[in-house]
C-alpha positions, 0 to 999 in steps of 0.5 A: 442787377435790376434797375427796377428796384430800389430794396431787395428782400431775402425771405428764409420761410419756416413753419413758425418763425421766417428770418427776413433780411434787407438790402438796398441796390448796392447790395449793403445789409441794412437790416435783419429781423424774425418774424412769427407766423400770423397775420399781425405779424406778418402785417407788422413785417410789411409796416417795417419793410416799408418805414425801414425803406421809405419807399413804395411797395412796387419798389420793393423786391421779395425773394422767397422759397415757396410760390404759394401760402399765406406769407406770399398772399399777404406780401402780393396783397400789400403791393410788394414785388415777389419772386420765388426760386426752387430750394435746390436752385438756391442751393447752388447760389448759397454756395457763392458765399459759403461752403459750409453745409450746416443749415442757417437761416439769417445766411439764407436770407442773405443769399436769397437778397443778394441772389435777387439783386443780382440774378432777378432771371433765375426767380421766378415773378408771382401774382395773385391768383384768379379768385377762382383759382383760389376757390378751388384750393380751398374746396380741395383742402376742405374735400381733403380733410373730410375723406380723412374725417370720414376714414377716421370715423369709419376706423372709431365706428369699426373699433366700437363693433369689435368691441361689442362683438368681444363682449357678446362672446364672454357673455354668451360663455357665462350663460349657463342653462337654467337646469345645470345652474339649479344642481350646482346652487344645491351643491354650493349651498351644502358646500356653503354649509360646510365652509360656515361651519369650518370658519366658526370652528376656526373662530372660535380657536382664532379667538383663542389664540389672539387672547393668548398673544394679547395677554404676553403682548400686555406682560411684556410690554408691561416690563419693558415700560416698567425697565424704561422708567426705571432707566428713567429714573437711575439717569436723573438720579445718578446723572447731573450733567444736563447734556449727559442726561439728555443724551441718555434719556433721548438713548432710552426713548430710541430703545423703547420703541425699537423694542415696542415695535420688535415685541408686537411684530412677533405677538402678531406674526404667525411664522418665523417668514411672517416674522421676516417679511414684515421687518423687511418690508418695516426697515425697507419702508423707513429707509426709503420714506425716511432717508433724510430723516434718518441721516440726520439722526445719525448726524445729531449723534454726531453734533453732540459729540466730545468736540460737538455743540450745544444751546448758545454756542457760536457756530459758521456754518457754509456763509452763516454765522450764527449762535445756536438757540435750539438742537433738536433730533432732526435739525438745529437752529442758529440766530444769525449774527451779521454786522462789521466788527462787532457781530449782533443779531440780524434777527432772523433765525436760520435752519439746518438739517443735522445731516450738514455735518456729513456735507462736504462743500458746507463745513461747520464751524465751531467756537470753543466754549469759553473762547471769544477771540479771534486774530485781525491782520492790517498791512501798513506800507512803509516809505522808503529810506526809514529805519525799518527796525525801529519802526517794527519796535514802534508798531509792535510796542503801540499795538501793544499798549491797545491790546494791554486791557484785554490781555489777561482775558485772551491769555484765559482763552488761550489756556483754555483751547490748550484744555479743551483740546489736549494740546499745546499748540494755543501759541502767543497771544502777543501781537506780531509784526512782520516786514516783507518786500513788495512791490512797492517797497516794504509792507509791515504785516500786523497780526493781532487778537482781539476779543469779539465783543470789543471787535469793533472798538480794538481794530479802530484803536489799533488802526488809529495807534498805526497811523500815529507811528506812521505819521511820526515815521514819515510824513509820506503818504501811506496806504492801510488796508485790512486783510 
């Protein structure tokens, strides 16, 4: 170990970013940093090695890869003591901490420190160069980098005569003599005499025929337009459920322009091949330009079903709650309702595609139209050593007596999920107590409806009647908590 020194510094060079590692003489690891490669960084590097260390940079040793470059000039210029050692030396010193072979550069630096600290002989001490010295790699470098200018503008210049040349070939070919271009103009001009008067022949039979296919275009669209209003007007005569016309008047519409677009692509298509291609390349189109489009389409059919929804249902769709204020063919949107208890508008409205319904991690969440209730479930621990029977009565007749006001409308409701869904699976409406072990001793699960408009209110009076058993119960401590 050197005794010259009081700081040792493994240096791990890059193109971009070095890894600089500090030890003191013991050999204990003090600091670790990266540095960019750029005079201020490297200029920040030098101020940091020397406040980190409080010394003078003579008492500060380098070891580094390279013999030559900017990091080495920077670092003699400032003072420091630099050593270099060749890479495959270090290689055989790296293996004293490790014989991994994976390429690590805060490693590096450590081995090129503790290497310094300990075998200085091994390094080789550098100095900065005669400035004539360096004069001349300078005129190297700038002798090196004008040959290879010069090649590349010799390689453009070649490439550009080449070119010229290639262009001279085709154009020489194009020359015609000036006596073989005079016969063939006359051959043209008599040739372009026959064509002019073969395309006004064709013209006039052109004509002809478009006037014909305009003429069917215009019956037949004529009666197409004349059945749509006719349809029209059967399905706001004969159907009064506004969903069901609406429906039926969206159906109408989709047809009439299908069969607008089929009556012109065969008035204008020629063969039955013209007739194919262009309803390929029309589906082809709107299947790849209209892909979302046309899934959500699909998707409004499919919201508007027997169990679908419409304008003022309360729907969940993914983590939004929200009652629906506009479906359209495309999308649908929701104003969402947010708060504790008893929901209301957050006044923001909320988009979706109606592609959503084909979407599996979202899920779409519907409340029967004509129901507004939902079932809360409060866990009350009992103390030990009561009469659980009892306080299950007490519990269950006080949830009860809460309940009571809006016991008529739930049961309403109730009926109306057995309607709406063909079922008899609505279940009791009564409120349920049910006692279970714990860990603690026993738990009364309660499981209650209560109506959403009143949400708020009902689980607050609930919660008060709870505490009230309780407390006549026992006087011990209990713990309520909201499931």
């Amino acid at each position: 170990m050197s005794d010259r020194f009081l700081w040792f510094v493994g240096f791990d060079w890059a193109s971009e970013q070095h890894r600089v590692c500090l030890l003191d003489a013991e050999g204990e690891h003090i600091a670790e940093r990266d540095v960019r490669h750029g005079g201020g960084a490297l200029s920040e590097l030098c101020g940091w090695l020397l406040s980190a260390t409080g010394a003078q940079p003579a008492q500060i040793a380098v070891g580094i890869e390279t013999p030559r470059g900017p990091v080495v000039e920077t670092l003699l210029e400032r003072g420091f003591a630099v050593f270099a050692i060749n890479p495959k030396q270090l290689d055989r010193f790296r293996d004293r901490f490790t014989v991994a072979g994976a390429k690590d550069d805060s490693r590096d630096a450590q081995v090129l420190g503790h290497s310094l600290r300990t075998d200085e002989f091994a390094f080789r001490r550098l100095s900065t160069d005669d400035p004539l010295v360096i004069e001349l790699r300078e005129w190297s470098r700038i002798h090196e980098e004008l040959t290879q200018e010069r090649i590349r503008l010799a390689n453009r210049v070649r490439d550009q005569l080449d070119a010229l040349s290639n262009q001279f070939k085709q154009i020489s070919a194009l020359l015609i003599p000036l006596s073989k271009a005079g016969v063939l103009l006359n051959q043209y001009r008599r040739n372009l005499d026959n064509w002019r008067e073969a395309v006004r022949s064709q013209y006039r039979e052109a004509l002809k025929t478009l006037g014909v296919r305009l003429a069917v275009l215009a019956a037949l669209l004529t009666i197409v337009f004349a059945a749509a209003e006719a349809w029209r007007r059967a399905v706001v005569r004969y159907i009064q459920d506004s969903r069901r016309r609406y429906q039926f008047l969206l159906l109408r519409r989709i047809t009439l322009w299908c069969l607008v677009v089929v009556i012109v692509g065969f008035a204008f298509a020629s063969e039955l091949g013209s007739i194919v291609t262009f309803a390929g390349l029309i589906t082809a189109g709107l299947a790849v330009a209209m892909q979302s489009v046309l899934v959500s389409i699909v998707g409004y059919f499919f919201l508007i079903g027997k169990y679908g929804i419409r304008v003022g249902d309360r729907v969940q769709i993914g983590e939004v709650t929200g009652e629906v204020i506009d479906l359209g063919l495309v999308r649908l949107h929701l104003m969402e309702l947010g708060g504790h208890g008893t929901l209301g508008p957050t006044g923001r409205v909320v988009a979706f595609a109606n592609s959503i319904v084909f979407q599996v991690s979202s899920g779409l969440f519907k409340q029967i139209h004509g129901v507004n209730f939902v079932w809360r479930e409060i866990t009350v621990s009992l103390p030990p050593g009561i009469d659980y029977a009892a306080a299950k009565r007490k519990l269950t007749a006080a949830v009860t007596n809460v309940l009571m006001e809006d016991r008529e409308e739930i049961l309403r409701q109730t009926n109306e999920i057995q309607r709406a869904t063909s079922s008899s699976s609505g279940g009791d409406v009564q409120p349920r107590v049910q006692l279970s072990f714990s860990a603690t001793g026993v738990d009364a699960h309660i499981r209650y409806p209560v109506h959403l408009q009143n949400a708020g209110e009902m689980e607050e009076r609930v919660s008060q009647a709870v505490f009230s058993v309780g407390a006549a119960v026992s006087t011990d401590s209990k713990t309520v908590r909201s499931i």
